[in-house]
KEGULUM-973830 format. One record per residue (C-alpha): x negated, y negated, z negated; residue number from 1. Coordinates in Angstrom, 2 decimals, decimal comma. Example, Ala and Ser with C-alpha at 12.3 -4.5 7.8 and 13.67 -1.06 7.14 Angstrom:
<sites>
(site (-12,30; 4,50; -7,80); 1)
(site (-13,67; 1,06; -7,14); 2)
</sites>
This chain:
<sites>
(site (29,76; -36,70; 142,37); 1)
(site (26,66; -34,67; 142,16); 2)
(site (25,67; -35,75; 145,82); 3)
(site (26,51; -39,64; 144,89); 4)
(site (24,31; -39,00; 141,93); 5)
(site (21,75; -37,88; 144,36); 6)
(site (21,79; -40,56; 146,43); 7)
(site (21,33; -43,39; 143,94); 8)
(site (18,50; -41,00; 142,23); 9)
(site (16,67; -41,17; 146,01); 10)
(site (17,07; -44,83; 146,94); 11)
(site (16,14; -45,71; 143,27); 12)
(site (13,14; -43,66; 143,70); 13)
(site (12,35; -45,43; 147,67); 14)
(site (13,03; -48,80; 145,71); 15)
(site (9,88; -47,78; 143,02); 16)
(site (8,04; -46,42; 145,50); 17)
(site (8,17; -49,75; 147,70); 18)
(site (7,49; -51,94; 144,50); 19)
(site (4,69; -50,24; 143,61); 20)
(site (2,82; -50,42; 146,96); 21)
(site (4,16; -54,20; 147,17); 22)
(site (2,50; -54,51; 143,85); 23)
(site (-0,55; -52,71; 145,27); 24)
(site (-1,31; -55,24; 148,36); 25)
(site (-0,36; -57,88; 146,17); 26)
(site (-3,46; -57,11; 144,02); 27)
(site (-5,53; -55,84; 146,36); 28)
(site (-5,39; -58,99; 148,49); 29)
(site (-5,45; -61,47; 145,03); 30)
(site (-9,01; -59,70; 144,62); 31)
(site (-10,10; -59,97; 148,02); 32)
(site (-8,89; -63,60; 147,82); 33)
(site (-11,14; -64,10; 144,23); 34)
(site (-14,50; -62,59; 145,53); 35)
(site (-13,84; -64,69; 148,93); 36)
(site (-13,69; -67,71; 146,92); 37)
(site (-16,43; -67,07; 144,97); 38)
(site (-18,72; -66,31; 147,47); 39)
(site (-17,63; -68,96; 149,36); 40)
(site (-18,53; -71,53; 146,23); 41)
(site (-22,09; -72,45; 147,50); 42)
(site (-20,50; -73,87; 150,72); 43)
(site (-18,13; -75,91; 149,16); 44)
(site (-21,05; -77,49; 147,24); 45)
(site (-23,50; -77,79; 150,18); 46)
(site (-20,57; -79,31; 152,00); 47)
(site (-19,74; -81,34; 149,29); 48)
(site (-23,10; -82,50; 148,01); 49)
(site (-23,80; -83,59; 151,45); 50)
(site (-21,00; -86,47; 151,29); 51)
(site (-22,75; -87,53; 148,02); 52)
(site (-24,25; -90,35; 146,96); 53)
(site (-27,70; -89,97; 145,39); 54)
(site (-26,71; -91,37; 142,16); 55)
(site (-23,37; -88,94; 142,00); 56)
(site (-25,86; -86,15; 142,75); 57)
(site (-28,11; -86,91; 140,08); 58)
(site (-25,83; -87,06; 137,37); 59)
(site (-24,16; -84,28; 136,10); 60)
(site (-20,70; -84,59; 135,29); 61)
(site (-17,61; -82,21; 135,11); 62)
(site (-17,13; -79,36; 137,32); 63)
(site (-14,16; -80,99; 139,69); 64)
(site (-17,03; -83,78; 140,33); 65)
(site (-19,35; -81,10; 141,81); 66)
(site (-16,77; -80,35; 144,27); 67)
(site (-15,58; -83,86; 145,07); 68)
(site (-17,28; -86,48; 146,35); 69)
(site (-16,92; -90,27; 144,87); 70)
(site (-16,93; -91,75; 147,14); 71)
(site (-17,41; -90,29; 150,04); 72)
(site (-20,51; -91,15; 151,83); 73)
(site (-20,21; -90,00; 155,71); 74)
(site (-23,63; -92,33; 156,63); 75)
(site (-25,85; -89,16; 155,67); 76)
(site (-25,31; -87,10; 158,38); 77)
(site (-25,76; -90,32; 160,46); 78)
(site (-29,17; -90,76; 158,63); 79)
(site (-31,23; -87,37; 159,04); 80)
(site (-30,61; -88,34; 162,67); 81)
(site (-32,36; -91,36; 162,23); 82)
(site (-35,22; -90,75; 159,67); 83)
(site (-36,26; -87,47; 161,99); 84)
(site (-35,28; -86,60; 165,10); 85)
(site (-32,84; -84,09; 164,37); 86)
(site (-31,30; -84,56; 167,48); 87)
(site (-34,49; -82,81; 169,42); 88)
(site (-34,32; -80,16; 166,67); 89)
(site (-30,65; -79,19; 168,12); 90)
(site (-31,35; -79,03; 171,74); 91)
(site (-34,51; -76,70; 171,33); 92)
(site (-32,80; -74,40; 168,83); 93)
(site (-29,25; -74,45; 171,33); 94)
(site (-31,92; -74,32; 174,28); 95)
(site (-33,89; -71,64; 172,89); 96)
(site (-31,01; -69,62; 171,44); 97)
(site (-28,74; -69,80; 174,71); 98)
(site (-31,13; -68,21; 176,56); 99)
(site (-32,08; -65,53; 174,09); 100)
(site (-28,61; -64,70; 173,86); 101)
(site (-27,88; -64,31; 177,90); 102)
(site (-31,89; -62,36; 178,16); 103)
(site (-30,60; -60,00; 175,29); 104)
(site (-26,83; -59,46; 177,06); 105)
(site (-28,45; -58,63; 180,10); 106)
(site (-31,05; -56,49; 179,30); 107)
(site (-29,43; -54,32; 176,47); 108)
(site (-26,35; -53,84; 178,52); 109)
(site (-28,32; -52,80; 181,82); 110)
(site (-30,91; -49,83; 179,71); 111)
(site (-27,67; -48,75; 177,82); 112)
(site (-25,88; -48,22; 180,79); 113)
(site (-29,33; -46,35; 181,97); 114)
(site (-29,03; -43,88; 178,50); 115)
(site (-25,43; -43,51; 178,72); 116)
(site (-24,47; -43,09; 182,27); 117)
(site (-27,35; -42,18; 184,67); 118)
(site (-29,27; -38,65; 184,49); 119)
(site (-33,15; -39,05; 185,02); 120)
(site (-35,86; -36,67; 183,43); 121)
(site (-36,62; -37,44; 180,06); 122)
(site (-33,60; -39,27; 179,50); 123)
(site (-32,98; -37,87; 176,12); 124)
(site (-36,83; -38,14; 174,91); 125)
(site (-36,88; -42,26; 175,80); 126)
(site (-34,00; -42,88; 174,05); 127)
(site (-35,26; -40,80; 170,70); 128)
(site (-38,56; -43,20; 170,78); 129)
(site (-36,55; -46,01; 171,44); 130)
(site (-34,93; -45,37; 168,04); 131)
(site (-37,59; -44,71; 166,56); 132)
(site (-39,06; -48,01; 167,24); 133)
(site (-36,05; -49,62; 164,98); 134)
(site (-38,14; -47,92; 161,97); 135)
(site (-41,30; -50,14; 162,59); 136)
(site (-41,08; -53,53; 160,53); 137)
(site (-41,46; -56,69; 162,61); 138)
(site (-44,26; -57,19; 160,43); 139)
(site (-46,18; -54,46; 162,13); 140)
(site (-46,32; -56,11; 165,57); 141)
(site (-46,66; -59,79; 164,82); 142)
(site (-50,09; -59,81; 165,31); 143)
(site (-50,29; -57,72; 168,29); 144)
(site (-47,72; -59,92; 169,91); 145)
(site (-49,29; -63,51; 168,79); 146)
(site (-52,89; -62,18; 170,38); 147)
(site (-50,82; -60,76; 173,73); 148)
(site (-49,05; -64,68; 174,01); 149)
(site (-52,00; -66,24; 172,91); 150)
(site (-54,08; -64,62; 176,02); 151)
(site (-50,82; -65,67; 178,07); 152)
(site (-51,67; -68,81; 177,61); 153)
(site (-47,51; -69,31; 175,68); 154)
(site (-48,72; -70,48; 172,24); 155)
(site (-47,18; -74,05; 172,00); 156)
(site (-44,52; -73,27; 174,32); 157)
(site (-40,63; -71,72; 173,76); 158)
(site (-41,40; -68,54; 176,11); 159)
(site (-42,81; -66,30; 173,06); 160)
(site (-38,99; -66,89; 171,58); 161)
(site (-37,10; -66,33; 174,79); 162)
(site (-39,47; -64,28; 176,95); 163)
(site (-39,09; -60,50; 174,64); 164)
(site (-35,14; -60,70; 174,28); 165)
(site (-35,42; -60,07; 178,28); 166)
(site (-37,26; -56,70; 177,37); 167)
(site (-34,09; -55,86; 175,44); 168)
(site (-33,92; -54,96; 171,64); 169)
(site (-33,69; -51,17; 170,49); 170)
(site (-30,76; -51,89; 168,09); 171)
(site (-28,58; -53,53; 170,73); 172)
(site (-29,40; -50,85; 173,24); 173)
(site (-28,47; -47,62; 170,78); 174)
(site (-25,39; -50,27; 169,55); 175)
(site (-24,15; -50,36; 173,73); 176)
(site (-25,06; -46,90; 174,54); 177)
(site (-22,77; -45,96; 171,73); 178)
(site (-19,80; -47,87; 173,11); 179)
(site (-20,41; -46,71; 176,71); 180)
(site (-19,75; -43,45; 175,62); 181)
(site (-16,32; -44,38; 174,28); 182)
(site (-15,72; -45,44; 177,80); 183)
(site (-13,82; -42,25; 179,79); 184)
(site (-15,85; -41,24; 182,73); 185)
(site (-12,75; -40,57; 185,17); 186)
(site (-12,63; -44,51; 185,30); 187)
(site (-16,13; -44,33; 187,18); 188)
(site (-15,09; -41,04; 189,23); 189)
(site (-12,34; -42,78; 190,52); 190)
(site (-14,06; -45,77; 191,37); 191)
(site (-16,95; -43,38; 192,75); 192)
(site (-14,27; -41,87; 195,52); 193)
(site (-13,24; -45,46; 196,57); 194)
(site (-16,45; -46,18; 196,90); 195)
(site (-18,39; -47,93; 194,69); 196)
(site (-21,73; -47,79; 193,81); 197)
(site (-23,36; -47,93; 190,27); 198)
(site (-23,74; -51,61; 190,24); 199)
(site (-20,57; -52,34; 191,25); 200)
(site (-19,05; -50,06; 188,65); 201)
(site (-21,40; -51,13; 185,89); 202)
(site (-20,22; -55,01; 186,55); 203)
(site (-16,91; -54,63; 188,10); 204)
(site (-15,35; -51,76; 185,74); 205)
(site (-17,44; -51,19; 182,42); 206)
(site (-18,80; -54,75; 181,94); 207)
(site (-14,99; -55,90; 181,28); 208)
(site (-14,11; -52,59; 179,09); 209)
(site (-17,86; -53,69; 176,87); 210)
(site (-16,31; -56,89; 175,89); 211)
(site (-15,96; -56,15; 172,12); 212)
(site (-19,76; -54,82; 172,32); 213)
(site (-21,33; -57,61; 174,05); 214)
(site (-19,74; -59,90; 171,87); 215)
(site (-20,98; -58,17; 168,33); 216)
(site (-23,92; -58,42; 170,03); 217)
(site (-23,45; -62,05; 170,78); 218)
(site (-22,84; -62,81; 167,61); 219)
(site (-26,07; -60,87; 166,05); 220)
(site (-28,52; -62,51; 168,38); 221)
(site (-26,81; -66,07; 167,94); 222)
(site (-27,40; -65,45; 164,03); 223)
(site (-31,04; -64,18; 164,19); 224)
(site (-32,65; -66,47; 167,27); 225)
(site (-30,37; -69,77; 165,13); 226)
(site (-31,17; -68,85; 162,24); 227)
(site (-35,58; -67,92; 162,97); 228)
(site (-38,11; -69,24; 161,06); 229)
(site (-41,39; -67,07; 161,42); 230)
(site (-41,09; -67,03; 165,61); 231)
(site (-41,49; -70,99; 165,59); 232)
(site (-43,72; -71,06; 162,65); 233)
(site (-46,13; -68,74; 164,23); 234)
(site (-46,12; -69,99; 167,78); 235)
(site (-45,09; -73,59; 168,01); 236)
(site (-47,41; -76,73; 166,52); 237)
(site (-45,99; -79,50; 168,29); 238)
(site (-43,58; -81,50; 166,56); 239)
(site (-41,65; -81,68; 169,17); 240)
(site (-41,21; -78,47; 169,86); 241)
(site (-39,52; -77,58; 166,75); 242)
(site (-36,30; -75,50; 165,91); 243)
(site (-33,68; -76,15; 163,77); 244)
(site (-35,31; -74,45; 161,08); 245)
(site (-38,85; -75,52; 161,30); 246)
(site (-37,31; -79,14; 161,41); 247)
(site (-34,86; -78,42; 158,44); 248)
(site (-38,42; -77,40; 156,53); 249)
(site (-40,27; -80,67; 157,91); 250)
(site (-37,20; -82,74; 156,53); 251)
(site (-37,69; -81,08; 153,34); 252)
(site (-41,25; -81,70; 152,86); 253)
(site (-40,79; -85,44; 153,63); 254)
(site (-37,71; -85,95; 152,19); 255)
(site (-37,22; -83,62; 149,76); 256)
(site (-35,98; -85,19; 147,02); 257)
(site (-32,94; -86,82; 148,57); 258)
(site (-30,53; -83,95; 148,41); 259)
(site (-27,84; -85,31; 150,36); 260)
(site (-29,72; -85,74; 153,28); 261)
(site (-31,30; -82,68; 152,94); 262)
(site (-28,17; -80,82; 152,76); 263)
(site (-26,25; -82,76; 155,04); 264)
(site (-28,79; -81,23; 157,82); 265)
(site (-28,19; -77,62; 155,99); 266)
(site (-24,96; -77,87; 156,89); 267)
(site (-25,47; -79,26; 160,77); 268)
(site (-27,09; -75,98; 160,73); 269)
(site (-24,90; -73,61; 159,57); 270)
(site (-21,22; -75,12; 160,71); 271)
(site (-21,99; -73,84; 164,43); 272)
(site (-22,63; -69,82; 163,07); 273)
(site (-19,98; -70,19; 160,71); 274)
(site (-17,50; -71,23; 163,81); 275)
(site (-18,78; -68,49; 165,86); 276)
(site (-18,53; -66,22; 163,68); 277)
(site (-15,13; -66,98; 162,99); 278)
(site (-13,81; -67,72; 166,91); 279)
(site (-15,16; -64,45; 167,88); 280)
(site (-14,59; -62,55; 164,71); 281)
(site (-11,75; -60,18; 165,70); 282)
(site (-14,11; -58,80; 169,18); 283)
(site (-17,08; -58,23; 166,71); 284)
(site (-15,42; -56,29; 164,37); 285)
(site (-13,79; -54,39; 167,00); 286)
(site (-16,96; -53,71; 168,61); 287)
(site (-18,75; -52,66; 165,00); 288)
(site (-15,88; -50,38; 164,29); 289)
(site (-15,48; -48,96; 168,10); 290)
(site (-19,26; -48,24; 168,41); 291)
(site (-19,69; -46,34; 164,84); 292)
(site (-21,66; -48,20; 163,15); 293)
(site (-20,68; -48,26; 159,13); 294)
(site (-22,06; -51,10; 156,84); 295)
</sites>
């Protein structure tokens, strides 16, 4: 009796135990759910004031009317093509951006495999001033840089935003370094005695293992080159030369107060980051979390 006594004592202390941590996840994920919301509100109403109708947005009315659209009016993202040519914007920005992204891939991944893999003297030393440099403000060499392009000859011109990201980027580099050291080095001993050479290895072997990295950074340079404002404000003049964002700021200035054009071309700008970041959102957490790096 005193052992069935047990028993019922132990599974109806198992059955508390798994309430409570049900209970636990259940609130945990019911905040996580709330704050997501919340900060997600904005979007909702730059998505939604975009399908507006100038006299809807004017008026203010109850708080479901923010939200939804009556009626809908899908002719505004038709018109910002049509009052400015947005459609320009978009290829310079994707032109400018894809190329960024692949100089930045390259580079980065080539001088981390250099740090993390190769012995040459002062190995250690570079990479300690190549930190460094992630302490100086962008601020600091904006001028130097517009005078160096400006005797190049690449003011009016995309190169000044493609042309550096094939010089590589000092956080990318430590961020790659850090993951190629995850990487066990009997994979490249082995490959050493069949043969292969450091190129081969570097694209054959460790390129396919770096995934998760190159794809964090993917989605970091994506973000910042989309996403740039001072770069094209500073170098280009030409109107049709202009990003995404410098357009977004012309549309503004002539068309300002018409808010649901203005933010129907907000959101043509940030749907395609919002999709990447989402389609590629388990490989750049992965590679945050792999390479130890702690926000």
């Amino acid at each position: 009796m005193i052992n069935i006594g047990k028993q019922f004592s132990a599974r109806g202390m198992i059955q508390r135990g798994n309430t409570g941590f049900v209970l636990h996840h259940a609130a945990h994920h019911a905040a996580l759910i709330f704050f997501s919301l919340v900060f997600a509100l904005p979007f909702f109403g730059m998505l939604a004031t975009s399908l507006k109708e100038e006299t809807q947005i004017q008026g203010f009315g109850s708080l479901s009317e923010i939200f939804w659209p009556s009626p809908v009016r899908w002719a505004n993202y038709s018109d910002i093509f049509e009052y400015v040519p947005f459609a320009r914007y978009v290829a310079n920005t994707v032109w400018v951006t894809a190329i960024s992204v692949a100089g930045v891939v390259f580079s980065c991944s080539c001088v981390a495999y250099s740090f993390a893999r190769l012995r040459w003297p002062g190995r250690d030393v570079f990479f300690g001033i190549l930190v460094a440099t992630m302490l100086l403000p962008a601020q600091v060499t904006l001028v130097p840089s517009f005078l160096i392009f400006s005797w190049l000859g690449w003011v009016n011109s995309f190169k000044p935003l493609w042309v550096p990201s094939f010089f590589g980027s000092a956080f990318f580099i430590f961020l790659l370094r850090q993951f190629f050291m995850t990487i066990p080095r009997e994979l490249e001993e082995a490959a050493e005695i069949d043969g292969c050479g450091h190129a081969r290895i570097f694209m054959q072997i460790l390129i396919p293992l770096l995934k998760p990295a190159l794809l964090a950074v993917v989605v970091f340079q994506f973000l910042w080159t989309w996403n740039d404002f001072v770069g094209p404000l500073v170098y280009l003049n030409r109107a049709d030369l202009l990003t995404l964002s410098m357009g977004l700021q012309a549309f503004r200035a002539m068309h300002g107060s018409q808010w649901g054009l203005l933010l129907a071309a907000s959101t043509v700008m940030t749907v395609p980051v919002i999709a990447l970041f989402f389609a590629a959102q388990r490989y750049f957490i992965e590679g945050i979390t792999l390479t130890g790096i702690k926000g």
